[in-house]
C-alpha positions in Angstrom: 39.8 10.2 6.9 36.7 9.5 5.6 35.0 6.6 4.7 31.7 6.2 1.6 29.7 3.3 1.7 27.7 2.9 -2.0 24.7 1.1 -2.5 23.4 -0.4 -5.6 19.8 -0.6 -5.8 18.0 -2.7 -8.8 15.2 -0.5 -10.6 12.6 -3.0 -11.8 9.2 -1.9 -12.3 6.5 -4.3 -11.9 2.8 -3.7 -11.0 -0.8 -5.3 -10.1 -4.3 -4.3 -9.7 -6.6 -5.0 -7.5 -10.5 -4.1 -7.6 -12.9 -3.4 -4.5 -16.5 -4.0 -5.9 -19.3 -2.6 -4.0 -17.6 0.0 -2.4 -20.7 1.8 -0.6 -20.8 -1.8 0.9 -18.0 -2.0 3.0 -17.7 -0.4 6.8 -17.2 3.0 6.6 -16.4 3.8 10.3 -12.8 5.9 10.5 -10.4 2.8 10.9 -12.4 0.1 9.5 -10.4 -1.5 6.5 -10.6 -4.1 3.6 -7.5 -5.3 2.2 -6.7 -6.9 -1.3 -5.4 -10.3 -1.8 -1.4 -10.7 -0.8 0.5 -10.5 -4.3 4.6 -11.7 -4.4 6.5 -9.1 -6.3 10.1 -9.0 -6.6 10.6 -11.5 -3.5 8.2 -8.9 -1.3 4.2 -9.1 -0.7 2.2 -6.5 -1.2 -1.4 -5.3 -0.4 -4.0 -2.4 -1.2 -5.8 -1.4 1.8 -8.6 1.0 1.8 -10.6 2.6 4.7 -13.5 4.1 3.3 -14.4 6.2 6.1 -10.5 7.4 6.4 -7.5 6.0 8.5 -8.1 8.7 11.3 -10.0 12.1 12.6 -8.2 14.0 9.8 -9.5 11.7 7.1 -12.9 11.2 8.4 -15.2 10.9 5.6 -12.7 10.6 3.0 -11.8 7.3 1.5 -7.8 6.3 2.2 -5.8 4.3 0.5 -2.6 2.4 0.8 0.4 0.1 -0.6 1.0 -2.2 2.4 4.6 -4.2 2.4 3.4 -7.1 4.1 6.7 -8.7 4.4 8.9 -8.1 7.6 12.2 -6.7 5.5 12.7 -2.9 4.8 12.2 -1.7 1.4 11.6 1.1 -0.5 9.6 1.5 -3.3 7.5 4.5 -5.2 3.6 3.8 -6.4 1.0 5.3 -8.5 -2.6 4.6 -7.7 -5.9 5.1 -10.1 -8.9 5.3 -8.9 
């Protein structure tokens, strides 16, 4: 006997932009970060957070960017950024 659990998942698409001015201003050790203003979308907040010397070693010298679920519950979600 087997049993199927199904899950219904709302599609909604939704979206916001946030600008970082001065780029060549901001700490550019691997790690350092600046993150955009907290937005509510679809009951969740969300950030952008760059590191413009990278996240880590691997990304050293290479600006890294990142859609940041700031809220605690799991989610799932797909993203597009333009730079």
């Amino acid at each position: 006997m087997s049993t199927a659990v199904e899950t219904k998942m709302k599609r909604t698409e939704v979206s916001f932009t946030s600008t970082f001015v001065g780029l060549s201003g901001y700490p550019d050790s691997v790690g350092s970060y600046t993150s955009s203003p907290t937005v509510e979308l679809e009951d969740r907040f969300w950030s952008i957070r760059i590191y413009p010397g990278g996240v880590d070693q691997e990304s050293k010298g290479h600006l890294s960017c990142f859609v940041v679920c700031e809220s605690p519950e799991t989610t799932r979600a797909s993203f597009r950024i333009s730079v």
